[in-house]
N, C-alpha and C positions, 0 to 999 in steps of 0.2 A: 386705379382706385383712388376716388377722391378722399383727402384729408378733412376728419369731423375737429368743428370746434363746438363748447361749450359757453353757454351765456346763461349765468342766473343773477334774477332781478328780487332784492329781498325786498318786500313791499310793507306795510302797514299791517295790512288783514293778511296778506300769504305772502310764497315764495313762489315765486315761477322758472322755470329752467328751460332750454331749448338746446338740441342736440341737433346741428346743421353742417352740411357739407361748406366747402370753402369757397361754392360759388354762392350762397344764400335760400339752399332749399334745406325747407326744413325736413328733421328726419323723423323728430320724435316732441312733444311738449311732455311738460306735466308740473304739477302744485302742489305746494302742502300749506293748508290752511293754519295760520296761529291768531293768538288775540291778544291785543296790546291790553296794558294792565292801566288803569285812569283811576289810583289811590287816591287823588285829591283832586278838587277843582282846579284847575289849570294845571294838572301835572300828568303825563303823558310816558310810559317809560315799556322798554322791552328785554327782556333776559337774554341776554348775547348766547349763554350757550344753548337753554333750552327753544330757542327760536331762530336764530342769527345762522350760528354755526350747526346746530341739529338739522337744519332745514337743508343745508348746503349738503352735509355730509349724506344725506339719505338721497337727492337728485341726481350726486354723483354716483353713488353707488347702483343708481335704478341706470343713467345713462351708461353708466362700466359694462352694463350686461346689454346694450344697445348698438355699441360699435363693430360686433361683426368684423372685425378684422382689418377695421380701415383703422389707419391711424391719427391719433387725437392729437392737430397741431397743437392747440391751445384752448386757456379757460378763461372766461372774464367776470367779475363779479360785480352789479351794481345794486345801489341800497338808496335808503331812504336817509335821507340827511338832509343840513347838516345835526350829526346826533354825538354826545357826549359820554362816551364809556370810558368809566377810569378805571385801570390795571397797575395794578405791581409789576417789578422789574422782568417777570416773567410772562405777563400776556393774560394773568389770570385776572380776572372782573370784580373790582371791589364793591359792585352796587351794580343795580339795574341801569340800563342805559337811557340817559334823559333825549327825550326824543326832538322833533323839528320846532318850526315854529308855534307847532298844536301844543305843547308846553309853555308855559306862560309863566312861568316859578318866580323866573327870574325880573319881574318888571323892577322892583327895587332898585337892584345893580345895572340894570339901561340906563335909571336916572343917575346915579350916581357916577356911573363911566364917561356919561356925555358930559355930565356937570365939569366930571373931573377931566378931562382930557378934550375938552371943549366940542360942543357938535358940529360947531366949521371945518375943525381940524381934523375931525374923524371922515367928516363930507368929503374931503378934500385926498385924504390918506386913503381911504378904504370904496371910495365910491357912493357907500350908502349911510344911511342912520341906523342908531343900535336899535332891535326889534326884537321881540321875541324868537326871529329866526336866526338869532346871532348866536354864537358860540362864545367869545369874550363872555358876555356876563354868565350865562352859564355853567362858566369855569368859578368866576368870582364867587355867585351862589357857591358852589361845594368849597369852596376855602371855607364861606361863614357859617355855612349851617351846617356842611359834615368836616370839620374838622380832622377828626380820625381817619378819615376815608383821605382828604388830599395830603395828610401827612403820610401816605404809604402810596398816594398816586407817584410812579416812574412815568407811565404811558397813558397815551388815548388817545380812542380808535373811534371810527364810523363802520357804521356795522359792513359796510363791501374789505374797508383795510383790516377789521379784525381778523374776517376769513383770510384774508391775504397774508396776514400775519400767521397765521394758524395753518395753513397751506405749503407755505418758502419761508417763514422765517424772516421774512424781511420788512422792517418798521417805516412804510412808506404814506404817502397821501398824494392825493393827485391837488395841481394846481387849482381845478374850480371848486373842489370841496374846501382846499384852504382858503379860499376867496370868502366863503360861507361863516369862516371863524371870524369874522369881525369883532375887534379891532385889532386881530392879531397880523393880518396878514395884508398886504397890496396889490390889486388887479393890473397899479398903473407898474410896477416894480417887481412883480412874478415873486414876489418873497415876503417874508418876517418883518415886522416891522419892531426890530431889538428892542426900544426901550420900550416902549407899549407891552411886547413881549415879557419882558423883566420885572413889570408892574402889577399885572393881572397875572400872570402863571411863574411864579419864579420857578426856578428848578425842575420846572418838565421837560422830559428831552423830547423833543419836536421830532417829528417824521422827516425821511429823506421827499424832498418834492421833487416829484416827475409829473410826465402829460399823460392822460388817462390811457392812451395807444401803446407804451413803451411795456416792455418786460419790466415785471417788478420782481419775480425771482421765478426757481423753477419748483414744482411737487417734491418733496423729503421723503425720503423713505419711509416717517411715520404718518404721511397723510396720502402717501400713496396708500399703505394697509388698511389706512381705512373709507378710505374713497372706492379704493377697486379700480383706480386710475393709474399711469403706467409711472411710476419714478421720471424726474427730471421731466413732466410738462410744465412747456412755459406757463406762465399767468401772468396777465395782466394785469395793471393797477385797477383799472375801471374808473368808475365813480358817481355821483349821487343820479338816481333813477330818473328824473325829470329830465337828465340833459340828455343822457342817453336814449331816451325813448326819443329822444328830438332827432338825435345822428340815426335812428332804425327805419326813420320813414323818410330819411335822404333831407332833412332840416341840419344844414351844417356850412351855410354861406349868407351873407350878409343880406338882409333883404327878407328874408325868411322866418315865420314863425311858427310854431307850435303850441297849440294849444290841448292839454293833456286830461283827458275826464277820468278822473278818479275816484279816490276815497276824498281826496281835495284836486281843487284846481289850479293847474300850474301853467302860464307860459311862457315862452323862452322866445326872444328875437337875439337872431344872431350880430355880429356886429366885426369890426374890424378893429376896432378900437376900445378902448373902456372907456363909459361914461359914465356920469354922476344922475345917481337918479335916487334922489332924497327918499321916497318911498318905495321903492323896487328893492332888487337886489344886483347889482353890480359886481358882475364876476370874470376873472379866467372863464380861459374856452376848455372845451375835452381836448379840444386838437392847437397846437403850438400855432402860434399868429391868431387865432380868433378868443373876440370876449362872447361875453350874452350880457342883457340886460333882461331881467325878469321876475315874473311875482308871482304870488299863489295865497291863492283864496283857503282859507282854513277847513272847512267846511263845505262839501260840494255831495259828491256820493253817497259822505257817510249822511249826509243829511238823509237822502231818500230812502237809504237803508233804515235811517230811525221812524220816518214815516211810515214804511213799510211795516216795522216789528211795531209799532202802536197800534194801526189798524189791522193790520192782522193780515195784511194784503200781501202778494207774491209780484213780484216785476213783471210781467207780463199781463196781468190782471191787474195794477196801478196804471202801465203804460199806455195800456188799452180806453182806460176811465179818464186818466187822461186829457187824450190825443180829441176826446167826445166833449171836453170843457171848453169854455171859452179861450181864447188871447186873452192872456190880462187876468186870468182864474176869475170873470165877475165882479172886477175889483176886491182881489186881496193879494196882498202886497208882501210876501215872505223876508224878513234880514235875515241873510245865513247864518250870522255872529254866535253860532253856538257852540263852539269854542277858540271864542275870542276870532280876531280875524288878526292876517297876515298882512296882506297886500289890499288897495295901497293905502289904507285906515292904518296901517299897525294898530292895533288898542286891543290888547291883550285880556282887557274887563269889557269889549265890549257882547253883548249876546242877543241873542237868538228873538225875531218878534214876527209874528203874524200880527198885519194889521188890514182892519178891514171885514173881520171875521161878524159875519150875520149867521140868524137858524136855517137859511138854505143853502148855505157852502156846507160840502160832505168830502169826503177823503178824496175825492178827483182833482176837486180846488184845489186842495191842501198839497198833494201830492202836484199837481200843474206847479202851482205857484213855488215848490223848494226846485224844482226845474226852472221855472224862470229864475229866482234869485242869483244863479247859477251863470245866466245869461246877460243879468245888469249889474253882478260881480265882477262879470270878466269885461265888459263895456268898461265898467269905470277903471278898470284896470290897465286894457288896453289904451282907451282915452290918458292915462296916464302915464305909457310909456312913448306915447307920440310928442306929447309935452317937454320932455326930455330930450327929443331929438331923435326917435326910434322911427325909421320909415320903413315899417313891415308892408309889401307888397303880397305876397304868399301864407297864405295861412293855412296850414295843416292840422287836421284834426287827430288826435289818434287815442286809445285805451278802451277799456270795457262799455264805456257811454254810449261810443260812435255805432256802436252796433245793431242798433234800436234807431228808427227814423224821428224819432220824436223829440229828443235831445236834440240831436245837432240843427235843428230845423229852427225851433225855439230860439237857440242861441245864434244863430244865424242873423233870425227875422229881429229879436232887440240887439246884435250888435250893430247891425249893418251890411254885414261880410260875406265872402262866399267859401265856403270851407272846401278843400280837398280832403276825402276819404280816401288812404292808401288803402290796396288789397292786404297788406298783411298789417291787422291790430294787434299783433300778440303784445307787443310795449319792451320795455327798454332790453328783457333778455335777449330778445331778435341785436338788438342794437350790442348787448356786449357781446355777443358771435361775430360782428362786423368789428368788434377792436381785438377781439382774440386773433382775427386774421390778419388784421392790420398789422397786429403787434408782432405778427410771425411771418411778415412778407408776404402773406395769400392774398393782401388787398391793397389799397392805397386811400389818401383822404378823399380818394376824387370816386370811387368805389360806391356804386347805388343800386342795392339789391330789392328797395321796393319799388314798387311802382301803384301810378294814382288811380285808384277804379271808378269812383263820382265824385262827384262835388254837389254840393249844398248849398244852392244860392237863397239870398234871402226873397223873402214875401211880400212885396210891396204893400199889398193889400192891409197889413200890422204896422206899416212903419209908424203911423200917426199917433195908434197908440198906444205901443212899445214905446215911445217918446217922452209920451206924456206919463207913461208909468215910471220910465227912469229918474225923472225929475223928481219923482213921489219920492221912490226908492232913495235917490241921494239927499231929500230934505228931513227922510227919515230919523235916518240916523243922527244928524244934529239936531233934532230937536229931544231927542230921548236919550243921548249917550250922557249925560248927567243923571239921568234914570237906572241906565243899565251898570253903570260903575255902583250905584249907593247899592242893589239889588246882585250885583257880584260881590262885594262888602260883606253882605249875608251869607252867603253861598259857604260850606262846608264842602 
């Protein structure tokens, strides 16, 4: 009788969970839907218990009634980071948890960290420059503006280490979610960086760091009772969902990339080394000897979901309308920036533009074109980790996008590339079921439970003017990003 692990992935919009034997077949999926809370313009937050940890506890409880008598080597939890939850000495959440780099709060304390602790220096220490995806100013924000709240912060978590904490008992983080806290921590030095440390967070006790594969403790007798899961299983550390979904489709060696369709766009090239990549992000690997260098677009999914609830349209009946548009939506040219962008702009005020808009474009355009933007996002993105020094050879697709022909086609035919579509998209929970066995001997780093079912080569017949649209799309943005800042200025 084979041994079942567990893997849940806490996402943006849900939570997902996967109940799989120890050679990688799945046994059972399932999700519980929540909604991120957006109080203010550029601020982005989620309730650890009513979301984080209520999502985890009801998966395991539905997988406790699932295992049949096989026994549960292990559990692994990955999340959405890097995210900002500050607790008292006991684990409990003194505020809502400020979220990725879709939180923007912090642009003030960017400039003021790099001012102060020079942006060479940070370049040179940390890999990247401070962004809205950075954790450092994020911290600084709640010293100035909540006060009260970081004179009672002991701890803080990311929503995979809260459960983990909540689970064993044990105050840990994994190496590439530390890598995420910029300027606190170093890719090139696996650790803290003390007086930086000392400067922006005094007196928070910091997590033990470990590699996302290793045991970080076992089940307690009071999260056994309320799981329905056996006392003393192991768990894993995990860690932030974009990487993980990279290790789920076998993206976990040099040369390799992943490109992830989301609520946003993320991709990960693997590396052997840490490098510097001024607009990226410059991380620790999941697995000990490997970095990433990688970036993500703010704004990708949720876009066409917003499209979607304006016109009143359903995904399949968008998709459809479409796929019947022209290349190029007839000339109209979508910027994603609607909230703010990540990779590789950072500009946290920059947003959102349809340009191009005449009375014969109708919601197919509109809809094509947040699809393309999607695809000259991730062009300028990629174009920018080659810059760097990134020679991604393999590119893997994978998430809820790849599953509709129409995305990955698009994004194919304006980047260049040929994408590989694994058979299993489930995304990163598949991928913490592969560290759960890892972590308990059922696997190794060398361990590849998916395999590739098509590929997606680009259309030559577009190249010419997918080209000529990208050039639009990048001269876009400088010519109105003094527009979009006075016009976020306004913004409540």
């Amino acid at each position: 009788m084979n041994d079942y692990v567990i893997g849940i992935d806490i996402g943006t919009g849900s939570t997902k969970g996967i109940l799989a034997d120890t050679r990688g077949t799945v046994v059972a999926e399932t999700r519980r839907m929540h909604d991120t809370s957006f109080p203010k313009p550029g601020y982005a937050e989620h309730d650890a218990d009513d979301i984080w940890w209520a999502d985890v506890i009801s998966i395991c409880q539905e997988f406790a009634g699932r295992l049949d008598g096989h026994p549960l080597a292990g559990l692994t939890i990955s999340g959405i980071g890097p995210v900002l939850l500050p607790t008292d000495e006991h684990g409990r959440p003194l505020r809502p948890a400020i979220l990725y780099g879709v939180d923007t709060r912090s642009a003030r304390e960017i400039l003021d960290l790099s001012d102060r602790l020079g942006r060479d220096s940070i370049l040179q220490t940390c890999g990247n420059n401070l962004t809205s995806q950075s954790t450092g100013p994020k911290v600084l924000w709640l010293r100035r503006n909540e006060p009260d709240i970081w004179a009672r912060t002991k701890m803080y978590f990311m929503a995979h280490t809260y459960c983990v904490y909540h689970l064993t008992g044990a105050y840990v983080l994994d190496h590439l979610a530390a890598s995420m806290c910029d300027p606190l921590y170093s890719p090139f030095t696996h650790d803290w960086v003390p007086g930086w440390l000392e400067q922006i967070a005094p007196g928070l006790q910091m997590p033990e760091l470990k590699w996302s594969n290793e045991v970080a403790g076992h089940l307690t007798a009071d999260a056994a009772t309320l799981t329905g899961l056996p006392e003393g299983t192991p768990v894993a550390v995990g860690s932030v969902d974009a990487f993980v979904e990279a290790l789920s489709v076998g993206v976990s060696e040099p040369g390799q990339c992943m490109l992830m369709y989301g609520s946003t766009m993320v991709a990960v090239n693997i590396s052997d080394r840490a490098m510097i990549g001024p607009d990226l992000w410059s991380c620790s690997g999941l697995l000990e000897g490997t970095t990433n260098l990688s970036g993500g677009m703010s704004t990708t999914g949720s876009l066409t979901t917003w499209v979607g609830d304006l016109t009143g349209g359903g995904y399949a009946e968008l998709t459809e309308e479409a796929a019947n548009a022209l290349p190029g939506s007839n000339g109209l040219i979508c910027l994603p920036y609607f909230s703010g962008e990540r990779s590789p702009i950072a500009d946290p005020d920059a947003r959102g533009l349809l340009c191009g808009l005449t009375l014969t474009h109708g919601r197919a355009e509109i809809y094509r074109s947040a699809l393309e933007a999607t695809g000259y996002g991730s062009r300028h993105l990629l174009e920018t980790m080659r810059d760097a020094g990134c020679d991604a050879r393999t590119y893997v697709a994978v998430g809820g996008g790849t599953t509709g022909g129409l995305w990955p086609q698009i994004m194919s035919d304006i980047i260049g590339i040929t994408q590989q579509i694994p058979k299993v998209t489930i995304g990163a929970a598949y991928g913490d079921a592969l560290l759960a066995a890892m972590a308990t001997d059922h696997a190794d780093t060398a361990t590849r439970w998916n395999e590739i079912d098509r590929e997606v080569a680009p259309n030559p017949g577009n190249q010419e003017l997918y080209d000529e649209c990208f050039l639009i799309y990048r001269g876009l943005y400088s010519a109105t990003a003094n527009y979009m800042h006075a016009l976020a200025n306004l913004q409540v």
